[in-house]
KOLZA-614562 format. One record per atom (N, C-alpha, C, CB): x, y, z. Coordinates in steps of 0.05 Angstrom, whole numbers, plus 5000, padded with zeros to 4 digits. Each point is the difference from the previous one (the first is absolute). Glycine has a CB too. Layout:
XYZ ...
END
This chain:
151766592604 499850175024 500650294992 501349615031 497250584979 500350304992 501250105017 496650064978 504750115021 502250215012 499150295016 502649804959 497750305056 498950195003 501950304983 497749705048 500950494944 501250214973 501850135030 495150174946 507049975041 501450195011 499250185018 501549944966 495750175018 499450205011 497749985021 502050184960 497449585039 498349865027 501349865027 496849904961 502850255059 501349935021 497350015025 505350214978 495549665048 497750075020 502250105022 495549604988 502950455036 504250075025 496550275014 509550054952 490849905068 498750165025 500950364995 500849505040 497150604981 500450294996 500250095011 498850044981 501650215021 499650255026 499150224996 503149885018 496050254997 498450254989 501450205013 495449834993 505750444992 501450235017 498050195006 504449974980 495850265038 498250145017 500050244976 501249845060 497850374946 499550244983 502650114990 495750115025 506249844999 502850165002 501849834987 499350235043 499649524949 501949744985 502149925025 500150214943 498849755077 501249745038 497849844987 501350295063 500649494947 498749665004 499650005030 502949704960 494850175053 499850015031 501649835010 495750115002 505549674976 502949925010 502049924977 497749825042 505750074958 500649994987 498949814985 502750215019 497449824947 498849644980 502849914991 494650124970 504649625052 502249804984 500650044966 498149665036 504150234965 501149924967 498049834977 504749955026 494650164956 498149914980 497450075000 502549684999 497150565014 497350165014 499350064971 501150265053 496349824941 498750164983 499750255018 497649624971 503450645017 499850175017 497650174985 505149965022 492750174995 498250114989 500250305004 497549585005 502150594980 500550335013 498050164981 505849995015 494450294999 498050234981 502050154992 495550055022 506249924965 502050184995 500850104970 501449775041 497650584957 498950084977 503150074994 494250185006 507249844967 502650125004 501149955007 499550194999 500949495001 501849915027 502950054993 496849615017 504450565013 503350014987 501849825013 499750484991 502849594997 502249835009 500749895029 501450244963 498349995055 500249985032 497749765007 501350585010 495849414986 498449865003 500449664986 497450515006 503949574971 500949774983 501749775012 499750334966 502149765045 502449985015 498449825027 503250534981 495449665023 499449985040 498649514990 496250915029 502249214949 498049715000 502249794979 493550275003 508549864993 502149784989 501149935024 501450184954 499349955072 501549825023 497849795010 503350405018 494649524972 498149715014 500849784971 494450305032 506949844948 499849754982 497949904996 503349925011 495350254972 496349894993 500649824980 496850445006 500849474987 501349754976 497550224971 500849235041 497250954982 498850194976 499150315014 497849524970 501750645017 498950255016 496450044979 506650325018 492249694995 496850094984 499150295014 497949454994 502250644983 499850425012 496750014990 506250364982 492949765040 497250044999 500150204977 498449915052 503250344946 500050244980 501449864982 500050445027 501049834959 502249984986 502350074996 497449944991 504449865000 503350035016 500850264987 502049475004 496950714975 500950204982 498050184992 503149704986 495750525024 498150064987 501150254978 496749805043 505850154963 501850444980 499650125015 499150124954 499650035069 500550215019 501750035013 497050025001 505649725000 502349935017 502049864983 497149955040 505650014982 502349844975 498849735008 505550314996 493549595020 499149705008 502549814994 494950094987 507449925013 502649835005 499349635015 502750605011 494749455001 499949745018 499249834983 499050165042 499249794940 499149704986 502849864990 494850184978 506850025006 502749994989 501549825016 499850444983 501549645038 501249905018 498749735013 501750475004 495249474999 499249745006 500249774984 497650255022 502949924941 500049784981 503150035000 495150004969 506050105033 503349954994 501549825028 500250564967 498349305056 499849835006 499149744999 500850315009 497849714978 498349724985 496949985012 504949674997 494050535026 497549985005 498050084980 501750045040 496149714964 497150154981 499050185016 498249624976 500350575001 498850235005 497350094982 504850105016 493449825004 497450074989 499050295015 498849464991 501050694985 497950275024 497650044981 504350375025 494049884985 497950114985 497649745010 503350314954 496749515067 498249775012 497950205010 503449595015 496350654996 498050055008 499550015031 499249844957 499050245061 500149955025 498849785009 500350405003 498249444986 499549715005 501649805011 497850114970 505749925019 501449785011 501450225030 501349634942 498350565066 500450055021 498549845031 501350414965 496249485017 498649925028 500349635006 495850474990 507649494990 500149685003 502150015039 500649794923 497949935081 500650045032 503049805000 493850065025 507750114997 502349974998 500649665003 500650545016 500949304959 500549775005 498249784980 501350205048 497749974946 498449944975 501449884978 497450365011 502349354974 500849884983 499350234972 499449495030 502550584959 498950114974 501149794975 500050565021 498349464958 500749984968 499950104984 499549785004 503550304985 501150144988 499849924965 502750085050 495749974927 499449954978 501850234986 495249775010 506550254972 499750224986 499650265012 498649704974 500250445017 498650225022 497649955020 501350274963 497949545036 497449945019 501149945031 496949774957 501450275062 500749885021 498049915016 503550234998 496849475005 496649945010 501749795023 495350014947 502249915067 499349915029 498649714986 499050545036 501349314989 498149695002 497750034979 500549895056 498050404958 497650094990 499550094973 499950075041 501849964947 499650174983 502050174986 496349955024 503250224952 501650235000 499550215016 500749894963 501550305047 500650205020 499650254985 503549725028 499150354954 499950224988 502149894969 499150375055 500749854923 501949994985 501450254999 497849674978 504350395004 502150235004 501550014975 500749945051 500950114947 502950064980 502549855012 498450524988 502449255007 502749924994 502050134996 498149754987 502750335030 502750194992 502249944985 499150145036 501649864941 502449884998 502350284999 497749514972 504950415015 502150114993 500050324981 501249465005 497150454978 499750164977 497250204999 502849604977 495650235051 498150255006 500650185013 497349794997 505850135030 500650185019 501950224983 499749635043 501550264938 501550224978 498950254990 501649634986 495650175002 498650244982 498450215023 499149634952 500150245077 498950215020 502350195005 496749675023 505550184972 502150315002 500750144987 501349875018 497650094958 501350204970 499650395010 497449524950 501550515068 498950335005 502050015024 494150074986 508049755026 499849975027 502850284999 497849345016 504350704965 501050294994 498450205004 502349844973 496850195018 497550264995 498950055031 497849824944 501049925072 498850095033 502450095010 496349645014 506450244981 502549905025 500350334998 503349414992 496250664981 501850375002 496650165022 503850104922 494749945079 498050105006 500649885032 496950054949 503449765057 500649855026 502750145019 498149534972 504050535009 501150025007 500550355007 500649494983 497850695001 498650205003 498350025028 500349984949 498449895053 498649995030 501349975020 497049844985 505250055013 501549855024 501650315002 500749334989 500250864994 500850175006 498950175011 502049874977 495150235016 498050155015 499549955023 498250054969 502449685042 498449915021 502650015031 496049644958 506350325033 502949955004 500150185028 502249934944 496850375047 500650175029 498349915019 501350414980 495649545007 499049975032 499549825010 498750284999 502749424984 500849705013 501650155021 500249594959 501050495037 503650075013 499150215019 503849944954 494250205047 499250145026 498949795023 498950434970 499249375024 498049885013 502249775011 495050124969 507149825017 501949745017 503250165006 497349494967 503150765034 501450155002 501849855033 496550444964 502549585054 499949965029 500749725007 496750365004 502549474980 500749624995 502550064988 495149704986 505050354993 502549984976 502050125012 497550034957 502850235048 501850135009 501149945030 498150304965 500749755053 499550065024 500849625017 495750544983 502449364999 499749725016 496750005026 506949974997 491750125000 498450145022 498149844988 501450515017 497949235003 497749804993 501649785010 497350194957 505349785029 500649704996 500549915026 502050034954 497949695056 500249895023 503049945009 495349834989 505850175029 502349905018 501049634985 497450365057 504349584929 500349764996 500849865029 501150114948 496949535056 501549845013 501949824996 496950095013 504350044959 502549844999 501550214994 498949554986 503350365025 502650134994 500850084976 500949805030 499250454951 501149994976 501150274997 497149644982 504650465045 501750204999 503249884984 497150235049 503949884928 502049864983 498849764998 504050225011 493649694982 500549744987 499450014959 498249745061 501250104930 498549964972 497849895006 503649954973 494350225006 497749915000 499449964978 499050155032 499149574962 499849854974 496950114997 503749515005 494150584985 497350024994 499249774971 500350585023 498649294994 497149844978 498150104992 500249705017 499650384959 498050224994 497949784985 503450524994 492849605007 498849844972 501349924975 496750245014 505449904977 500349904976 502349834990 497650374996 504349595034 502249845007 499149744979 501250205057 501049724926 501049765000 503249845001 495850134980 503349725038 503649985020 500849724980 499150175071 499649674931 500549714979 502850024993 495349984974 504850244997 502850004987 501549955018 499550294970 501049905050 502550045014 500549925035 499850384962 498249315023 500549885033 502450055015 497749644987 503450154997 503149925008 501450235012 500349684962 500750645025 501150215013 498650055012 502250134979 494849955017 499150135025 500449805033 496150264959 503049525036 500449875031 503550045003 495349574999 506550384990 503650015003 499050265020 503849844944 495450425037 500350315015 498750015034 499150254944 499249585045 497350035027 502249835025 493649914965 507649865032 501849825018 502250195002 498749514985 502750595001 501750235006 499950225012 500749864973 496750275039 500650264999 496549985024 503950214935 494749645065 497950075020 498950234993 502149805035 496750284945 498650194990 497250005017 502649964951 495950215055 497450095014 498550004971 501550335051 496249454958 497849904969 498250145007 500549524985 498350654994 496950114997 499249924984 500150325012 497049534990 497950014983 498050004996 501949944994 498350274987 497350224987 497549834991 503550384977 493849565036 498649854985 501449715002 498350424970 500549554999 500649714987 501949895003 498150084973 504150195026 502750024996 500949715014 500450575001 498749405020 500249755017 499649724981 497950315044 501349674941 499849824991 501849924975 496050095024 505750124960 502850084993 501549925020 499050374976 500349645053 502949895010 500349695010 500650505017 496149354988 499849755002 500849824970 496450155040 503350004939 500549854980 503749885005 495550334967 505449945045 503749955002 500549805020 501450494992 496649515026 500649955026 501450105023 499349754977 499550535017 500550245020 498450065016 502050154975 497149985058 499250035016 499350335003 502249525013 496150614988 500250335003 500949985033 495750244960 504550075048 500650095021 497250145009 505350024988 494750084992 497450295007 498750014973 502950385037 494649564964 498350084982 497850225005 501249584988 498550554992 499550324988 497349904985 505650274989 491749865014 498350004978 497749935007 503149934974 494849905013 497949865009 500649845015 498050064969 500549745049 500649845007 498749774993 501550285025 496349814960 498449784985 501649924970 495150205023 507349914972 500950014978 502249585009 499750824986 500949245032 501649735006 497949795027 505950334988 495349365013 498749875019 500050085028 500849704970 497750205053 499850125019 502049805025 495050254978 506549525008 502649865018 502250314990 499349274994 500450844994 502950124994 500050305018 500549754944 496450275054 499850275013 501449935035 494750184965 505049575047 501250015026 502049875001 496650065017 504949974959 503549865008 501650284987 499749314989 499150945004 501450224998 500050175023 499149974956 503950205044 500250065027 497450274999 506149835010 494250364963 498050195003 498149984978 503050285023 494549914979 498950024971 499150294997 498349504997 502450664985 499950294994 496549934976 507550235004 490749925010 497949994979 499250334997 498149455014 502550694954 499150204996 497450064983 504450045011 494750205001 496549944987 499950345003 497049405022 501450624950 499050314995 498550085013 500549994968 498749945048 497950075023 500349945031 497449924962 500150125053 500349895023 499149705010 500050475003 499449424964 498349745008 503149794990 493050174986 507849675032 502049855002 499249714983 501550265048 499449634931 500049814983 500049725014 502250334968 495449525038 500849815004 500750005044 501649994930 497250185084 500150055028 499449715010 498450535002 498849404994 499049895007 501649705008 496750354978 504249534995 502149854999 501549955014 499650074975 501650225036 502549985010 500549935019 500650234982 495949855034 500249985024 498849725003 500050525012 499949394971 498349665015 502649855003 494649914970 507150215005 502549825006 502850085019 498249854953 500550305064 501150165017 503550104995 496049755032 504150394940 502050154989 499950295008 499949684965 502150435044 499850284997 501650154982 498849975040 500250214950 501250204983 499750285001 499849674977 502050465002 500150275001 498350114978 504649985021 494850254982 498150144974 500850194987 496749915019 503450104959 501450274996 498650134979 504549865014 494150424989 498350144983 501750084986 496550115023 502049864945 501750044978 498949884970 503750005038 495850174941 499649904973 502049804985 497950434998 504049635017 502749794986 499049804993 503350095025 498849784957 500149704997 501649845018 499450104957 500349605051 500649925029 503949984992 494049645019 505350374950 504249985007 500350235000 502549634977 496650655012 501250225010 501050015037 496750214955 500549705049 500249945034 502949915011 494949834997 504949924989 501749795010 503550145006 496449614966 502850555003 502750114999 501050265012 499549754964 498150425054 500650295016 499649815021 498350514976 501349335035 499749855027 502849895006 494849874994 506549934982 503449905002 502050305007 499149544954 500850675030 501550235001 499850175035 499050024938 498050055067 499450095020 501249845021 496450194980 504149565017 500749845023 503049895001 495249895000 507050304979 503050055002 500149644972 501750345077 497149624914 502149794971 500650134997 498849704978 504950125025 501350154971 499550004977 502649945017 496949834964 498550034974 497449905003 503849984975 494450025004 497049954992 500349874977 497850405020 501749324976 500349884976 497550004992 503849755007 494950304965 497249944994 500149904976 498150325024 500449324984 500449804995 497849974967 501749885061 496950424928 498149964992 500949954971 497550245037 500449594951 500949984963 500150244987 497949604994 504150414991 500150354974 497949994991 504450064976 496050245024 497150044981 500950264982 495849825039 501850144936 500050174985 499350345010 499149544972 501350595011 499350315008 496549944993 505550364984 493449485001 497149975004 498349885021 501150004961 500949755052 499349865025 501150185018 500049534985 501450705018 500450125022 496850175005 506050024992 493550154977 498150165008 497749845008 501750364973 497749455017 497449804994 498849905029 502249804950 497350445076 500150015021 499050205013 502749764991 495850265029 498150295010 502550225007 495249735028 503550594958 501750135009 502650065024 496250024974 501749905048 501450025023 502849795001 495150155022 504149604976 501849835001 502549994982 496349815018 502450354957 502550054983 501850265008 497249764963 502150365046 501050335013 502049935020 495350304997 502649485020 501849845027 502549944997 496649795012 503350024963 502549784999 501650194991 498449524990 501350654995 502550324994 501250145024 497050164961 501149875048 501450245023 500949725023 495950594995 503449175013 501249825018 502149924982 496149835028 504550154947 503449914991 501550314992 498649434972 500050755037 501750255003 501250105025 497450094967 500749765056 501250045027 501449855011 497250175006 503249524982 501849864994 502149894989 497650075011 503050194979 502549914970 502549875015 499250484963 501349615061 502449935000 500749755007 500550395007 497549495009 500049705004 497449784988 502850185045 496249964931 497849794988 502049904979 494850255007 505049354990 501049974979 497049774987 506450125017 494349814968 499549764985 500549775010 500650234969 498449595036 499849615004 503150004970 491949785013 506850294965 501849894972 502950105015 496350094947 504250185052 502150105003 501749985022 497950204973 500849785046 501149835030 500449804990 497850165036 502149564948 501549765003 501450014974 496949715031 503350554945 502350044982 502450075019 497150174959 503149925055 502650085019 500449745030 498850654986 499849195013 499549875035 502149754981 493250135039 508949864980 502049655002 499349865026 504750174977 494049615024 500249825019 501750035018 498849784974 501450165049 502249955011 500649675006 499350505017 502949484996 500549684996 498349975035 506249894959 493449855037 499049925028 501549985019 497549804983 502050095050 502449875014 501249774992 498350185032 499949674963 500849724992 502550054979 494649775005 504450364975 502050014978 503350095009 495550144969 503750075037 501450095012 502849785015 495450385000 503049535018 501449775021 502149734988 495250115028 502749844952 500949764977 502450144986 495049774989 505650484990 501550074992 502550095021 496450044964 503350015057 502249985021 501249725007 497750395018 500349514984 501049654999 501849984979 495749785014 503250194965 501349924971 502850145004 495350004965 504250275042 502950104992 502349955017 497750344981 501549585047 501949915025 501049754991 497550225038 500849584951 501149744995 501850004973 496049795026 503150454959 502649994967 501850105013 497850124952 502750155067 502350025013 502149885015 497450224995 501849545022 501049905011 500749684977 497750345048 500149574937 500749844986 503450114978 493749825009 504950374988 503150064994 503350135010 496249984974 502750025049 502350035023 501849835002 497450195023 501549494988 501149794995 502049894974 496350005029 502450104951 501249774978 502750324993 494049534969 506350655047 502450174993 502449865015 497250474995 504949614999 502649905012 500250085031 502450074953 496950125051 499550115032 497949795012 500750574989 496849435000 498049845010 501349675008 496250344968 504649605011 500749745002 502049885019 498550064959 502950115043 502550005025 499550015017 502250144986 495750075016 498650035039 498649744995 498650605018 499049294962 498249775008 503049775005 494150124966 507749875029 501349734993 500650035032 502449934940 498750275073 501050055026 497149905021 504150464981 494049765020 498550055023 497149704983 501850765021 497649324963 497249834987 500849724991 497850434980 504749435028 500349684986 498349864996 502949975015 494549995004 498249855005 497750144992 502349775031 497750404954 497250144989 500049884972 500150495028 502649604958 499349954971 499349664983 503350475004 497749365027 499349694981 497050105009 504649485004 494650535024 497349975002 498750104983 500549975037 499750344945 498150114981 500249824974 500450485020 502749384979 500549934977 497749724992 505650225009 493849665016 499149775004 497250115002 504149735020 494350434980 497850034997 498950044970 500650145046 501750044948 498550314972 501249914979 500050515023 502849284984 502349984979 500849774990 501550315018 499149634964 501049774988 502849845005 497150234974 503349485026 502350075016 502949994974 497249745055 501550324927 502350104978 500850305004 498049674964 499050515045 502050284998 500049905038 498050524946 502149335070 502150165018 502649894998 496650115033 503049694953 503249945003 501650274970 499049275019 499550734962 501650374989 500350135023 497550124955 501549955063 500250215022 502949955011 494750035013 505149755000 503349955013 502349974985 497949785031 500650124935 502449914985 502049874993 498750195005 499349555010 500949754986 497649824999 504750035015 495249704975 497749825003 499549955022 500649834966 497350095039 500149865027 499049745013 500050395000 500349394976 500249775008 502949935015 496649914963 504950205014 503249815014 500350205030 503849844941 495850345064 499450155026 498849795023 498950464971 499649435018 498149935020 501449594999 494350524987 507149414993 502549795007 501949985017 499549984968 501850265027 501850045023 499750005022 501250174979 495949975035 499650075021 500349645005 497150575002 500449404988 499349735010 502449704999 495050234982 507649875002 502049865001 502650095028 498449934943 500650275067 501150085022 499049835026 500450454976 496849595021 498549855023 500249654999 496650454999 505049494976 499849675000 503149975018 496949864943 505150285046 502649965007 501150115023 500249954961 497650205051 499650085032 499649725016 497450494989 
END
């Protein structure tokens, strides 16, 4: 019997739109299909929260005109990565059995398209120039810096856009699920903090799906709305959807599933959002839940959005922290239960040792006569109660009964 090779697998597909949205979320083990030239880290991130089992890039994941950070990050999860397929596998219809050869990818019918196998050592060598862009990149980001910062001047500063929260989060903590969230590690503290403290959940995108992995619930989600399922969109109290324009992401949707939301014009990114929307609306802190990144994965991102996340953790210094650094400082607290039990415990060593003092024993011998055989006769042996009185207590129990004969 033959085996199937490693590198042959089959598992269904999906096809993303121009903008890289799925028209809905893909289950776990999706083949995710995209046109994504340069793909970077943010995008990388977004199609790691479906847990694909592969990604097939119509372009190519690297062409050198960019730092392209994203193939990297899909293989340093363990997903395959085929790009350079061509536009042919864009027109596979969603749900489509694919087979996965090597680099080939074919159908019932036939072969589909072939590509480049991405491995480890190709995403390396696509980065050998990736110094050389990051300084030129990061050159742009400075040219470009004032008149990001004019055009969102009025959002950032001001607050002038963002919507009225329907939840309460005057002094509270706010936790943000960002795309690139991974909560896994730090189940365990994070839910302790979350049971402790009722933090107000945002999440950004996918982000949502970072918090189902914990088994966390958002409050308010921020972003597409095609980015998460459409049960979650109506068990959140709000949904903040921002869009560079006047054409609203995903309207149509919203309204079949009769959700309402707020809009907020703006180039941002949806956690910049997330996070002038928590502040504008009195959190005390802003936790952002998102994975570190390098100074290459910071720039490796459209101007705007990189300009954004500067001047939004500059208008936030005083209460933006870190997910990491919020649970380096966070102690549990003890429960009620615990709590209750160790009061127990300590009332009964107290008093257990009240009794066996010279004071104790004098009052039980006076007021408690009839307490201590009864405990003795439950808990006790009847060797230590007769130590207790201090003597045996057979010939005790002769006498009596030689009293009652000669009565």
């Amino acid at each position: 019997m033959t085996t199937a090779s490693p590198q042959s697998f089959s598992a269904r597909a999906q096809v993303a739109d121009r903008h890289g949205r799925f028209l809905q979320a893909p289950p776990p083990g999706t083949i995710l299909i995209v046109d994504a030239p340069d793909l970077d880290f943010e995008a990388a991130h977004t199609l790691l929260s479906y847990n694909p089992r592969a990604v097939l890039n119509a372009a190519k994941g690297s062409t050198g005109r960019a730092l392209a950070t994203g193939t990297a990050a899909l293989l340093d999860r363990g997903v395959t990565v085929i790009d350079d397929l061509g536009n042919d596998i864009l027109d596979v219809r969603d749900g489509a059995v694919l087979d996965i050869t090597d680099a080939d990818v074919s159908t019932k019918e036939g072969l589909l398209a072939s590509g480049r196998r991405v491995s480890t050592r190709d995403a390396n060598e696509d980065a050998t120039g990736v110094q050389e862009r990051l300084v030129s990149k990061v050159g742009a980001y400075a040219l470009s810096a004032s008149r990001d910062f004019a055009s969102e001047q009025p959002l950032i500063v001001d607050g002038v856009g963002l919507p009225s929260s329907r939840v309460k989060m005057e002094g509270r903590i706010v936790l943000i699920a960002t795309p690139t969230s991974d909560l896994t590690a730090q189940k365990t503290p994070l839910r302790q903090f979350v049971g402790d403290h009722n933090p107000v959940i945002i999440a950004v995108g996918t982000g949502a799906n970072a918090l189902a992995q914990v088994g966390l619930k958002p409050t308010v989600l921020v972003g597409d709305p095609r980015d998460v399922e459409a049960r979650l969109l109506k068990k959140v109290r709000q949904v903040v959807v921002p869009s560079a324009d006047e054409v609203i992401p995903a309207r149509e949707m919203l309204k079949r599933h009769s959700v309402d939301f707020d809009a907020v014009l703006t180039g941002l990114s949806g956690t910049d959002v997330a996070m002038l929307f928590a502040a504008s609306n009195g959190a005390a802190a802003v936790v952002d839940c998102s994975a570190p990144r390098t100074l290459t994965q910071f720039i490796d991102r459209s101007g705007l959005e990189t300009t954004g996340s500067v001047l939004v953790a500059a208008q936030l210094r005083d209460r933006l922290l870190s997910l990491d650094a919020l649970l380096a400082v966070y102690r549990p607290r003890l429960s009620g239960w615990w709590l209750a039990l160790l009061l127990v415990a300590a009332l009964a060593a107290a008093v257990a040792a009240f009794l066996f003092t010279p004071l104790g024993s004098g009052l039980f011998g006076v007021a408690g006569a009839g307490v201590l055989p009864m405990l003795g006769r439950s808990f006790l042996s009847p060797r230590v109660m007769a130590g207790l009185h201090g003597h045996d207590s057979q010939p005790q129990i002769t006498k009596v009964t030689a009293r009652k004969v000669r009565s």
